[in-house]
Structures are given as C-alpha cells and as structure tokens.
C-alpha distance (Angstrom), angle and dihedral (degrees) to the residues before:
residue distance angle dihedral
X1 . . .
X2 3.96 . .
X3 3.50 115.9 .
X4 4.49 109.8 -115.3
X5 3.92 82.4 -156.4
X6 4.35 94.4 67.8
X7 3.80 124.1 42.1
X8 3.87 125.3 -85.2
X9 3.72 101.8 -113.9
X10 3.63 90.6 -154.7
X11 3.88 81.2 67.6
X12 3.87 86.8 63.7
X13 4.05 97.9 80.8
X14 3.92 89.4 45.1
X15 3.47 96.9 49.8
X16 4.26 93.4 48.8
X17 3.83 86.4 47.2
X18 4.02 98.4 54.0
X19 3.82 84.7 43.3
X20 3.63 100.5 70.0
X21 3.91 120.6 37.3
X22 4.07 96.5 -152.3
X23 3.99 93.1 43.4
X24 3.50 105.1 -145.6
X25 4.15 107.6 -144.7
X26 3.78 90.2 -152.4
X27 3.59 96.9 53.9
X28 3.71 116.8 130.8
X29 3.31 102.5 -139.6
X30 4.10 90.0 49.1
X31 3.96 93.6 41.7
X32 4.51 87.1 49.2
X33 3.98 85.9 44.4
X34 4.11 86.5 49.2
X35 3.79 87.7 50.0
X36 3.82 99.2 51.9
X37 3.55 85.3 44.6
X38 3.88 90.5 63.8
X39 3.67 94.8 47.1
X40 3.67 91.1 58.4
X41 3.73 88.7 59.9
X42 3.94 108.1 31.4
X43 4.06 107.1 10.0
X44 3.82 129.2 -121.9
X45 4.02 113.1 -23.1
X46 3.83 127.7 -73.3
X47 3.91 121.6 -151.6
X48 4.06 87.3 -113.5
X49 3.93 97.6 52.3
X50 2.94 136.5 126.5
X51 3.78 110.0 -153.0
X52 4.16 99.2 124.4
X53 3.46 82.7 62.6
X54 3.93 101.0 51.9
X55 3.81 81.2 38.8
X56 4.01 81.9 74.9
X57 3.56 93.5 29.6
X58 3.90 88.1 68.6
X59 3.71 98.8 33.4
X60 3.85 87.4 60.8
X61 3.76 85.3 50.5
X62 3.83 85.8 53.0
X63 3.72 90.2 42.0
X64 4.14 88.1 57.0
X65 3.89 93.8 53.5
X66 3.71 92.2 47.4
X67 3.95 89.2 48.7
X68 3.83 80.3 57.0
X69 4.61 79.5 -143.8
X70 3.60 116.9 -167.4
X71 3.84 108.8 -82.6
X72 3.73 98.2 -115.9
X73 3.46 86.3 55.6
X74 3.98 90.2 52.8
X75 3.72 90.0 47.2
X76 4.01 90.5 51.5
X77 4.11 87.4 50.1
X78 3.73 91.8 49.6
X79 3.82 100.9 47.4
X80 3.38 95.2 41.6
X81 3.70 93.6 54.9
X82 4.00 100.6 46.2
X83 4.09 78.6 42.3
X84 2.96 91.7 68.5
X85 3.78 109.7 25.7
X86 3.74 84.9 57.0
X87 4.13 88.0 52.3
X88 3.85 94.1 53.7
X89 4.05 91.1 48.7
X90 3.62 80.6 61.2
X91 3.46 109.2 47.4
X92 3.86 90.8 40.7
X93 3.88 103.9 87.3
X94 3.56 81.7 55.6
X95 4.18 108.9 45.2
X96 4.37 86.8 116.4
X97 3.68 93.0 64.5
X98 3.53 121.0 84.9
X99 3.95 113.2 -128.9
X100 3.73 134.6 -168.5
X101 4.14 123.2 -154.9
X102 3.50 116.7 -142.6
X103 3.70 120.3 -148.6
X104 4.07 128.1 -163.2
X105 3.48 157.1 112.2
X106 3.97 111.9 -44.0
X107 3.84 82.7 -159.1
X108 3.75 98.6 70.3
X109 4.03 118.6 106.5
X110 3.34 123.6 -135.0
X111 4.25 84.9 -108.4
X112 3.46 85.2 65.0
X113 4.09 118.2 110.2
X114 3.95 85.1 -143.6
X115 3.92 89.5 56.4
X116 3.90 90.5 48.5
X117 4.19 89.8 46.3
X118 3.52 90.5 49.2
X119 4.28 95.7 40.1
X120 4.05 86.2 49.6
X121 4.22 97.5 51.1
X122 3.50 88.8 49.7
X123 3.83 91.6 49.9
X124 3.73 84.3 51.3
X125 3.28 99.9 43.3
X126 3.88 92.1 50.8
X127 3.88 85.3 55.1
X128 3.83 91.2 56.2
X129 4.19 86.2 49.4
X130 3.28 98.4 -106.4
X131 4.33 118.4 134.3
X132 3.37 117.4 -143.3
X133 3.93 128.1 -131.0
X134 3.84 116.4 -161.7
X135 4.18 131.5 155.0
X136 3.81 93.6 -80.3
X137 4.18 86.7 -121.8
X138 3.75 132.8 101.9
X139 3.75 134.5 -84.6
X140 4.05 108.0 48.4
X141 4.19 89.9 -1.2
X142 3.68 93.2 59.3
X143 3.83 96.2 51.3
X144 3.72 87.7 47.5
X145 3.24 91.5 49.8
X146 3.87 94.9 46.8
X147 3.58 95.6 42.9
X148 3.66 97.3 50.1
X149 3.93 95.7 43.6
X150 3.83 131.4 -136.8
X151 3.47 98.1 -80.4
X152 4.14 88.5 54.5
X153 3.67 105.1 37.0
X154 3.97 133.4 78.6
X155 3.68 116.8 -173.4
X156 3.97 123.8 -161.3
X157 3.97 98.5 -162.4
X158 4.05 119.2 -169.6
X159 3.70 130.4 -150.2
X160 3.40 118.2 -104.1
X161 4.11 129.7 170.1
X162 4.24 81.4 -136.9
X163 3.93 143.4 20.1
X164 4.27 94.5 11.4
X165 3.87 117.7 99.6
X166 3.86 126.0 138.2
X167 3.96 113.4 -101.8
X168 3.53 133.0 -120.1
X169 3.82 89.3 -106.5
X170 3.66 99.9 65.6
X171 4.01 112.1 5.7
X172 3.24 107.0 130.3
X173 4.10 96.6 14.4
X174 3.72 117.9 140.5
X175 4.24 80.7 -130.6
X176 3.86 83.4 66.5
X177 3.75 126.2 106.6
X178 4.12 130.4 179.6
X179 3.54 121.2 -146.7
X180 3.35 133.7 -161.3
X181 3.96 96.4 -171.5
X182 3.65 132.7 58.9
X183 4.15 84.4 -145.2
X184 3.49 97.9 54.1
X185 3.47 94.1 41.1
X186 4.05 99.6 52.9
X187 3.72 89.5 41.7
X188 4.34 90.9 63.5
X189 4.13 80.8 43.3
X190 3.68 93.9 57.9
X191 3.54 99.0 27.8
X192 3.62 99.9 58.4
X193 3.43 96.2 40.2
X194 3.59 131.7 110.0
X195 3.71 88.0 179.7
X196 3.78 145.3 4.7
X197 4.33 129.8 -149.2
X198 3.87 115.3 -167.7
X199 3.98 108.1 -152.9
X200 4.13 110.0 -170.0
X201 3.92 110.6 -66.0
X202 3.75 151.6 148.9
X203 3.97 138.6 -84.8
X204 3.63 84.7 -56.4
X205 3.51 100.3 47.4
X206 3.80 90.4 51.5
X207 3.61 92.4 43.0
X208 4.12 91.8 53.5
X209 3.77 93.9 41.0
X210 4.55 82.2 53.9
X211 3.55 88.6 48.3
X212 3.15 102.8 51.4
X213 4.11 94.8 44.4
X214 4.00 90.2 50.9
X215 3.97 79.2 50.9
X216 3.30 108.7 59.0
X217 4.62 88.6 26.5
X218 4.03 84.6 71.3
X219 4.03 97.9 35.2
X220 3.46 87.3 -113.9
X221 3.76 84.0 126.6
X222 4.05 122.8 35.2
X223 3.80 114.7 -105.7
X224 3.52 114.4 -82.2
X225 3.90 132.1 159.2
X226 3.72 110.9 -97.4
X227 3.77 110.5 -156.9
X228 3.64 125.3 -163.9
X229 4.12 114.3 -160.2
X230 4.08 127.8 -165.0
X231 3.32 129.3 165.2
X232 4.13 122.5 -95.9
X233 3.70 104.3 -77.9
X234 3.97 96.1 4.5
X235 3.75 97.6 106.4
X236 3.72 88.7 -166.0
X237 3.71 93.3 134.0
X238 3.62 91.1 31.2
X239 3.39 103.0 63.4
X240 3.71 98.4 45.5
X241 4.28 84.5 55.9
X242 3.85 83.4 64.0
X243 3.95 89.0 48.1
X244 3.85 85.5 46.4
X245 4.20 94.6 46.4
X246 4.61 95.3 40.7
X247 3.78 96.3 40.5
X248 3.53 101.8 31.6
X249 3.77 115.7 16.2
X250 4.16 96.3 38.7
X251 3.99 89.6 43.3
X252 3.57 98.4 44.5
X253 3.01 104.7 -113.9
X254 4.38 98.5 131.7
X255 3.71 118.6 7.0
X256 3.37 128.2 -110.0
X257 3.83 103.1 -97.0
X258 3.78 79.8 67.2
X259 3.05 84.0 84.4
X260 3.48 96.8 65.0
X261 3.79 94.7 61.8
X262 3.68 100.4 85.4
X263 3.96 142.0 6.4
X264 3.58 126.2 -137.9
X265 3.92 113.6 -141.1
X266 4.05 151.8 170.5
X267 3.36 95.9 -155.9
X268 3.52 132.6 88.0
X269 3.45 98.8 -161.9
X270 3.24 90.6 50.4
X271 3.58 93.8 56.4
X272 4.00 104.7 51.2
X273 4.00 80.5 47.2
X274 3.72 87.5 54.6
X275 3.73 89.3 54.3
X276 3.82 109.4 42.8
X277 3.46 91.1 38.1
X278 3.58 87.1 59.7
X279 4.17 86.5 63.5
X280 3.58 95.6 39.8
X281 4.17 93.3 111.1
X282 3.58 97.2 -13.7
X283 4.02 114.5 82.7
X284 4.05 109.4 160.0
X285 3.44 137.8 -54.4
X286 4.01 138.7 -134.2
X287 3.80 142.6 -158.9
X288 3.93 112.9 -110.7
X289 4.04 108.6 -168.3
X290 4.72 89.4 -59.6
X291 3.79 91.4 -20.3
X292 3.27 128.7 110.5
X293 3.96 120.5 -148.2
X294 3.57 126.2 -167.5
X295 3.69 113.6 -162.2
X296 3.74 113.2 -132.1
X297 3.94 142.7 -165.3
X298 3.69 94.4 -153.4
X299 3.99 131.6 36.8
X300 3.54 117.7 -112.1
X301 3.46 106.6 -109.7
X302 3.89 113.8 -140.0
X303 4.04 93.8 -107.6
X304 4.09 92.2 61.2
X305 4.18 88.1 41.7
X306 3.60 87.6 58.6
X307 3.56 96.5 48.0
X308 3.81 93.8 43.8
X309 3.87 85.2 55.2
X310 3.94 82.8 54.2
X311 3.98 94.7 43.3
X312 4.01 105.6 40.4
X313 3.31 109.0 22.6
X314 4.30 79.8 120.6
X315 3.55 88.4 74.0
X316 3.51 99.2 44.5
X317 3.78 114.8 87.8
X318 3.60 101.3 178.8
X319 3.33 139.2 27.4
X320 4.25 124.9 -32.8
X321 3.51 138.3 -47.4
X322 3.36 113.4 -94.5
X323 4.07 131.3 -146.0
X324 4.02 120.5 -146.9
X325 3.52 136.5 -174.6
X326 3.66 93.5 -156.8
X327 4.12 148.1 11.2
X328 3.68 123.2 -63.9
X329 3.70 114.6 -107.4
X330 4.19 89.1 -108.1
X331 3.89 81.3 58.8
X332 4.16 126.7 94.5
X333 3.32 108.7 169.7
X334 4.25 133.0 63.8
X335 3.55 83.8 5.6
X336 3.80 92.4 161.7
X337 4.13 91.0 57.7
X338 3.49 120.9 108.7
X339 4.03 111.9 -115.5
X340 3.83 144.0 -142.0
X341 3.79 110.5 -150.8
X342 3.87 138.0 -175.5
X343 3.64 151.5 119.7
X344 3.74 102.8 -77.0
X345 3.92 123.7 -166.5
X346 3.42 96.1 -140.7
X347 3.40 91.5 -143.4
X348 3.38 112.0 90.4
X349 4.27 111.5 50.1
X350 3.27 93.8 160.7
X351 3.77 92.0 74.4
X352 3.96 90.6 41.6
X353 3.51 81.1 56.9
X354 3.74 89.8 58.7
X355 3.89 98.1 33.9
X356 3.74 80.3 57.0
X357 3.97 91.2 55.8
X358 3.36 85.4 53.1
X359 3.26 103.1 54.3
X360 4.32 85.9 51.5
X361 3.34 91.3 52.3
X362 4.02 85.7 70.0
C-alpha cells in the first residue's frame, strides 16, 4: 500500500516533463527520474539487463505525450508494443529450438489433400525437433497445429470479424498468442522462425509467402529455406514459379540467384529434406564491425576455402574469405563454432544462399 504521507515516485517523470516546455530526453534530472522509475519495478541493475533500452522505450512514450499525436495513433503505438512484448515473453523459453511457420488457406477442410500435406510435414518436422508456428485458425493452421501437437506448436491467431477462430489444437495453450495487427503478428512469424513452408492459400497466403521472399532477398531477414508445397498434380505453386521466372526473372525485374531462395515442391519428403539439410553445416551467421560470419558445425577444411575463393569471390568486396576455429573477440555467443568470415556486399543473398549450400554440401 503506498504511503499518502511521502511522494508517489511515479509522479517524478510527470512532474520533470510539465516543467520544461521543449523536454529535453537527455536531461539529467529526467534520465535520474527514469532510473528510479526502473528500480521500483525490477531492482538495482544486473549485467544481462536491459534497462538503457527501456530507458528509450519510455522516453519515446514521453516523446508521444509531448507530440500531443492523435489518440488513435497513441492507441496503435501502445498495442502494438505490449503485442508484441507479450509475444517475445512467450517465445523466449524456447529461442534454442528450431521452429518452422506454416502458411495456408484457413479455408481448407480436413478432407482436403492440402490439409493432409500440410498435417504430415508438420508431423515430420516435429520428428526432426523442429516446433511449428502457424496462424492459430483453421484450414492449413489447424493441420499444423494437429500434426505438430500441443507440446510442439505455437500459434499467433489475429482478430478478424469472419473466418479467424483459435483451433482445438492450441486454444487456450500457454504457446498461444492474439493479435490485433497483421504487422505485429508476421513479424513473431518471421522472427522466430528458422524456416517457413507455404501450402496453397489466399490473398494472405500470397501476401506472407511475398513478404517473406523480399525479406530474406534484401537480408533484412537471415537466410532460411523457404518451401513452397502443392499437392501431386495441383500445380498451384508451380504455375505461379512460371509467373515469377516470365514477368520477373526474363524482364529484370529480380536476378537470377533469386531463384535460388526457395524451391517449389509436391513432395513432402522432399520438403523436410529441403529444410534440415539446409542446417546440416550451416547454423547462423552475424555481423562483426563489416564482416560477415557464418557460424558453422564443421571447419572448413583448406580444399573447400580454396574453392570458395574460386566460387564467391563476386560477393566479396574486400579482401579473402577467411576460416576460424572459433568466435571473434566482439562475439558472445557459440564461441566454440567454427566460422566462415569475409567482407560481404550485402547485395547479392541469393548467392549467400548458394555459398551457404556449399558449405552443407561438406
């Protein structure tokens, strides 16, 4: 119970605020009010906080009443950050497993052969450890969902006047997470994904399986695989690959390492092989001041450097690719994995997607 005899310290902020008209973010006395604020909630600092970081977080919030925005846009601010705050408390506990995110239609029955395809890669893919992240719904989400089981599956549902209702499989599920946003939602898709299987859809599906291309095409995304699933004899995925290669790869429009950034299958089988295969040397990669590192599971013995030298040397501005047995000093995590390093463009990821083939197919 707070004492009405001393002064609420969550007053403290206010009153600096309403003190000075152009509200100066690097004020002392607002950055030592900020500070005791913290320690109310969360106690002194530990080594692995994070509290110059919620410093800003609440001197934007400051920022927004001072801009005096329009309130909708407030509201959109506000539910987009505890969306997504509360989204990465629950993926946390599990940032060591690898996870795939399944995208289709939410209008397929569980007759359909797209439903069964999609219900037997994520029973496959829960067999090779990996969880599975779809849109909580029905259709496609349900049978990943289903196939993957409770204890493998997250779902990130959003609200919809029509169509969008949690599934049997995870309603209720601590692994479940409502959005409100299509932005915040497709971020914790992508974000938490190690990699992503399209299954035959809608706008949306389309419109996620895009997104996450153009993602991953300008590195704003890590490489993953990108897998796109139809049925035997469908050619729903096939036919939009000939879209993709005689209005955008003959006009110019992407390049033709593009290319390399997903596969289009009816198989399965093929599918999960795609994926795992994908981490069978390769395990991420990292920025280190203008080098790129890519984390490894193997060395790179001096026959494959060569070649590399031979194979990439496009992508490598400056310099040579270099072979570690260990993490640069900058580093602090996977320290004891072998690494890849070089002076990457970071233009062309199409070709990174290949050197990283490459480098599995040691």
């Amino acid at each position: 119970m707070m004492d009405p005899t001393k002064p609420n310290e969550f007053h403290y902020v206010e009153e600096v605020v309403n003190r000075r008209p152009g509200f100066d973010a690097k004020d002392i006395h607002v950055t030592k009010k900020i500070s005791q604020l913290i320690n109310l909630v969360d106690g002194p600092g530990r080594l692995d906080d994070n509290r110059d970081l919620v410093k800003e977080i609440i001197v934007t919030a400051l920022k927004t009443q001072k801009s005096h925005l329009d309130r909708g846009d407030v509201k959109i601010l506000n539910r987009a950050l505890r969306e997504l705050r509360y989204g990465f408390h629950v993926f946390k506990p599990y940032r060591n497993r690898q996870k795939v995110t399944i995208f289709g239609s939410a209008r397929s029955q569980s007759s359909d052969i797209d439903y069964k395809l999609a219900r037997a890669f994520a029973q496959k893919m829960a067999r090779k450890e990996f969880m599975v992240i779809t849109g909580a719904g029905p259709g496609i989400m349900k049978a990943g969902n289903e196939g993957a089981g409770r204890d493998n599956s997250f779902g990130v549902n959003i609200r919809l006047p029509f169509e969008q209702k949690a599934n049997q499989f995870i309603q209720k599920d601590t692994l479940y997470i409502d959005c409100r946003f299509f932005f915040t939602r497709k971020l914790m898709f992508l974000k938490e994904a190690s990699a992503v299987a399209l299954f035959p859809g809608g706008f949306g599906t389309y419109d996620e399986g895009m997104e996450v291309l153009t993602l991953v095409q300008t590195g704003k995304c890590d490489p993953i695989p990108i897998v796109f699933i139809e049925p035997p004899g469908s050619r729903y995925w096939s036919d939009w690959k000939r879209y993709v290669v005689k209005h955008l790869l003959k006009t110019g429009k992407i390049s033709a390492e593009d290319m390399n950034l997903f596969m289009v299958t009816d198989s399965v089988d093929k599918a999960v092989r795609e994926i795992v295969r994908f981490y069978r040397n390769y395990h991420s990669l990292r920025y280190v001041k203008d080098l790129l590192v890519i984390r490894l599971k193997k060395p790179v013995p001096a026959r494959m450097l060569k070649a590399i030298h031979h194979k990439f040397e496009d992508i490598c501005y400056r310099g040579e690719f270099m072979a570690r047995d260990r993490g640069f000093p900058e580093e602090t995590q996977f320290m004891d994995l072998p690494r890849l390093a070089f002076h990457y463009n970071r233009f062309n990821f199409g070709r990174l997607r290949e050197l990283i083939n490459f480098l599995n197919s040691y």
